[in-house]
Each structure stands twice: as structure tokens, then as C-alpha cells.
C-alpha positions in Angstrom: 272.5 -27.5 -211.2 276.3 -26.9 -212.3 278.8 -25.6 -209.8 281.3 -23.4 -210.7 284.4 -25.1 -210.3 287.4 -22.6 -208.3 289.4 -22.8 -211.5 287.1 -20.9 -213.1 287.0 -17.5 -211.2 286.8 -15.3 -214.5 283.2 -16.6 -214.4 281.7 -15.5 -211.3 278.0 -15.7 -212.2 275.9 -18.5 -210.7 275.2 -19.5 -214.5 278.6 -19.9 -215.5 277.1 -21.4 -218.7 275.1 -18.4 -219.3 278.5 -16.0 -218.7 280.4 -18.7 -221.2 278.3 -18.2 -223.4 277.8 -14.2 -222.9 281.6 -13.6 -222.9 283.1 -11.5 -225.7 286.7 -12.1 -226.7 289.1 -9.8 -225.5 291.7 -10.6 -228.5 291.0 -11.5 -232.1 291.6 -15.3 -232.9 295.3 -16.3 -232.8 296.4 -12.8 -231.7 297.2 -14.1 -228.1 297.6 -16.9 -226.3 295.6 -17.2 -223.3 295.3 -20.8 -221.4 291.7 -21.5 -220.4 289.6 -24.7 -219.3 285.9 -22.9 -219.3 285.4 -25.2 -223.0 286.3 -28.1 -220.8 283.3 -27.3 -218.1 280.9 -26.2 -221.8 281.8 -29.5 -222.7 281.1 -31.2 -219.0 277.6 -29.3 -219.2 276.5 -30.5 -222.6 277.6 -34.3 -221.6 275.6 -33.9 -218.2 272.4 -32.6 -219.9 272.8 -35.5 -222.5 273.5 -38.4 -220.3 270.8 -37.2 -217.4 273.8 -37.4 -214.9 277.3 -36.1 -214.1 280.2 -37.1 -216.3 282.1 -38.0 -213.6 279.3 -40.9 -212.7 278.8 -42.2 -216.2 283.2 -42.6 -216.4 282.8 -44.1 -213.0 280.0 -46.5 -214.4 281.7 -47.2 -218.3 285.1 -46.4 -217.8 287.0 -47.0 -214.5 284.4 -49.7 -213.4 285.3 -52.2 -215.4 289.0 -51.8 -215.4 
């Protein structure tokens, strides 16, 4: 189970994925400039489902470890 992270409070669903992937653009492509992490988390989720764990414990495990 995801957890919405506080950053994200224009996703206020319990399936933020679901909403991500719901959500209709407000403003045609290159139109406006709007600074959002929510294809950051999209990206977290796929990794997760991928690796069978968080991505935070698979960089613990292959990244940081070994430095």
C-alpha cells in the first residue's frame, strides 16, 4: 500500500495512483508552467511494484550500502 506523501495534497484520494492517473490537465502542454512532483511518486509506485519492495530499501540495499 502507497501513502500519500504531504507534498502531494492536490491528490487527496487514498489511491493517489488512481487520481494520477484520473487527473485531466488544466492547461494545454507548454501553455503554463506549473512545478509538480506527483510523476516522481508514479515513478516511485512503478519501481516498488517492480522490485517487490520500497525504493527507498532497494537504494539502501544497492546504493548507499556499499558506499
Amino acid at each position: 500500500m502507497f501513502t500519500l506523501p504531504p507534498t502531494m495534497r492536490h491528490f487527496h484520494g487514498i489511491d493517489w495512483v488512481q487520481d494520477f492517473l484520473s487527473a485531466v490537465p488544466q492547461h494545454a502542454p507548454g501553455t503554463v508552467f506549473r512545478y509538480d512532483t506527483s510523476s516522481t511518486f508514479m515513478v516511485s509506485a512503478i519501481l516498488s511494484r517492480v522490485l517487490g519492495r520500497s525504493v527507498e530499501c532497494y537504494l539502501s540495499d544497492k546504493l548507499f550500502a556499499p558506499l
